[in-house]
N, C-alpha and C positions, 0 to 999 in steps of 0.2 A: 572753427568749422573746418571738416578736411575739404583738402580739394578733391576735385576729381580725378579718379582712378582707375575708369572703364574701360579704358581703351587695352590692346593687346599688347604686351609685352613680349619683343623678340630677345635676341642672344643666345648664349650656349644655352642654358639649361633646355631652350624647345627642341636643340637638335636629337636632344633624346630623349624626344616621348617618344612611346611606341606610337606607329601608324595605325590608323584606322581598320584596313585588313588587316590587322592582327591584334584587335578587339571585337568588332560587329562580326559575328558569326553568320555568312550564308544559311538560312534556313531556320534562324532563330526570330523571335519575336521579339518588337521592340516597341512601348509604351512613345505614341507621336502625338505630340501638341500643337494645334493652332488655334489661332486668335479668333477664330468662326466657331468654338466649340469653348465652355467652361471646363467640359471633360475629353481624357486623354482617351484615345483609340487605341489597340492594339494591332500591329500591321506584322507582315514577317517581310522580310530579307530574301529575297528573291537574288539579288545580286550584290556585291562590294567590293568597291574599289578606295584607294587612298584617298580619292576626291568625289567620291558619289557614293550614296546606297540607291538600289532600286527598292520600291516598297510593296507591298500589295494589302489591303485590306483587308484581316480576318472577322471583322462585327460588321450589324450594322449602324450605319450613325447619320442620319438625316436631316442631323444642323450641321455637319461638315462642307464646307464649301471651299473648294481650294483655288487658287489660280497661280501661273506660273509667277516666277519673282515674291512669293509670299514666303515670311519670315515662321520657322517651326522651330520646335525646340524637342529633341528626343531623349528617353530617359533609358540604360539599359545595365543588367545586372550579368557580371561575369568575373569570375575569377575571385568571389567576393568582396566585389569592388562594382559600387554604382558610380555608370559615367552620363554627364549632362551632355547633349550634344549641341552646337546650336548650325541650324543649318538653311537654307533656302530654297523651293521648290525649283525644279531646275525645267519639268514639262510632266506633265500627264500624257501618259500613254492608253489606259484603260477606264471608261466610266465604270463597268459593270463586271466583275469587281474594279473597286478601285485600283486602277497601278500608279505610281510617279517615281518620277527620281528626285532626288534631292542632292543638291551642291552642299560638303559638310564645308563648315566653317573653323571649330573650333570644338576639340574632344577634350574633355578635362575631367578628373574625376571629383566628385560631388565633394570630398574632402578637403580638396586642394582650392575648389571657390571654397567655400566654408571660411579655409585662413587669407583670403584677400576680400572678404567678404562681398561677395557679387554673385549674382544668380541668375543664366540665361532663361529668359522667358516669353512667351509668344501673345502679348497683352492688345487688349485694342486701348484707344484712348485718345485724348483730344490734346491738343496746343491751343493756345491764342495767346495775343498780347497783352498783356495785363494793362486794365481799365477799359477795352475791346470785347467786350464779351459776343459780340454778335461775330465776330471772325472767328470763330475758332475753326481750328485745321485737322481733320481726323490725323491721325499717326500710331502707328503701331511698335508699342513698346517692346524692346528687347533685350537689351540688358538692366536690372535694377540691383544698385549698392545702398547703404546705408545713410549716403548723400547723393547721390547723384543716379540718372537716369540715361541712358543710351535708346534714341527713339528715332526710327523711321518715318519723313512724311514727304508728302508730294509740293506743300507750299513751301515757298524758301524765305527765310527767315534769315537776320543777321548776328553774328555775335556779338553778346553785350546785349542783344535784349533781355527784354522782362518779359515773360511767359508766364501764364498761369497753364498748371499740368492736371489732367484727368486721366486714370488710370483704372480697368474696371478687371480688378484684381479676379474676383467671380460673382456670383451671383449673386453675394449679399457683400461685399468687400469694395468699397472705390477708395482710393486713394488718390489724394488732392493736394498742392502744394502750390506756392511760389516760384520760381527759378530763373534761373537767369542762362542764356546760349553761352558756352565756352568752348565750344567746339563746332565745328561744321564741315561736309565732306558732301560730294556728291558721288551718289551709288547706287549705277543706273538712271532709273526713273524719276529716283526720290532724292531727299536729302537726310542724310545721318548728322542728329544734331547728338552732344550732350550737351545737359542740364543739369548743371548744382542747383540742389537745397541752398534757398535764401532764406523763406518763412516758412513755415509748417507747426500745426497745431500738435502737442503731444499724442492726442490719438491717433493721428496719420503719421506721426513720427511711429508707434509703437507697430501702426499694421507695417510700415515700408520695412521696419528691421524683422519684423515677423514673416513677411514676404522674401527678404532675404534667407533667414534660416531657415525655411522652409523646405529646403532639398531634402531626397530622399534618404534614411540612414542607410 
């Protein structure tokens, strides 16, 4: 079984990725995802910075529901090159259109997860204890690999548990597993746990690596 691999990798090579402003185009469109919508919005670029975009709304979308501290994930094409972004709602400034800013976290380009195979994503989904079914913990998934899961939740949990994982991929899609805590961090509000694959049935095995490759070409 691999271990887990989610977490962020520093040393040389990040010192030279390009920054933010100079990928996110002022005035361009960018494909926004959140966990309150199965489907991606399209927003434009109002403003950018190395550590923020501001956004503004171009549709409209009526199961969008945002609030600050909520985890996005943004998709955008440029230089013939799609990059995944993963980022967190930083304040809403406008209901009517939509405006917010968003805190970027992490710019990568879809090719580059592809070969560490991981795939930022803006997922709802549950926790509990395994054998506990009546506890379970809403949490909002955000990174998923080929074993292991990176998820936001407000209960706190210890590592070395046993977790049972609910994941509601989209509309017809849940993914469901075993797991076990091997990580824990507190972030903000919540707690950032990961969770390796312990047990998992072949077909939840086949949708989570489907879900993985699933970035854009």
């Amino acid at each position: 079984m691999e271990k887990y691999n989610l977490d962020e990798k520093g040393g040389l090579p990040n010192l030279f990725k390009k920054k933010p402003s100079k990928i996110l185009l002022k005035g361009d469109t960018i494909e926004f995802n959140h966990f309150s919508s199965f489907s991606s919005v399209k927003m434009l670029m109002l403003d950018v910075t190395d550590s923020t975009v501001k956004l503004q709304l171009t549709e409209v979308s009526s199961d969008l529901k945002l609030n600050p501290e909520d985890i996005i994930v943004l998709t955008y094409f440029n230089n013939k090159d799609y990059y995944v972004i993963s980022g967190q709602v930083a304040s809403i400034e406008k209901v009517d259109p939509l405006e917010i800013t968003v805190n970027l976290r992490n710019v990568e380009k879809a090719k580059d997860l592809r070969k560490v195979n991981k795939r930022y994503v803006s997922f709802m989904g549950t926790i509990n204890l395994s054998g506990t079914p009546e506890g379970k913990s809403a949490a909002i998934i955000k990174v998923v690999g080929l074993k292991a899961i990176k998820v936001d939740c407000k209960d706190e949990l210890q590592i070395g548990n046993k977790v049972d994982v609910l994941a509601n991929l989209d509309k017809k899609n849940k993914l469901s597993f075993k797991g076990e805590i091997v990580r824990k961090h507190k972030a903000g509000n919540s707690f950032e746990y990961g969770i390796e694959v312990k047990d998992i049935t072949e077909s939840n095995s086949r949708l989570m690596h489907s879900c993985v490759g699933g970035l854009l070409e």
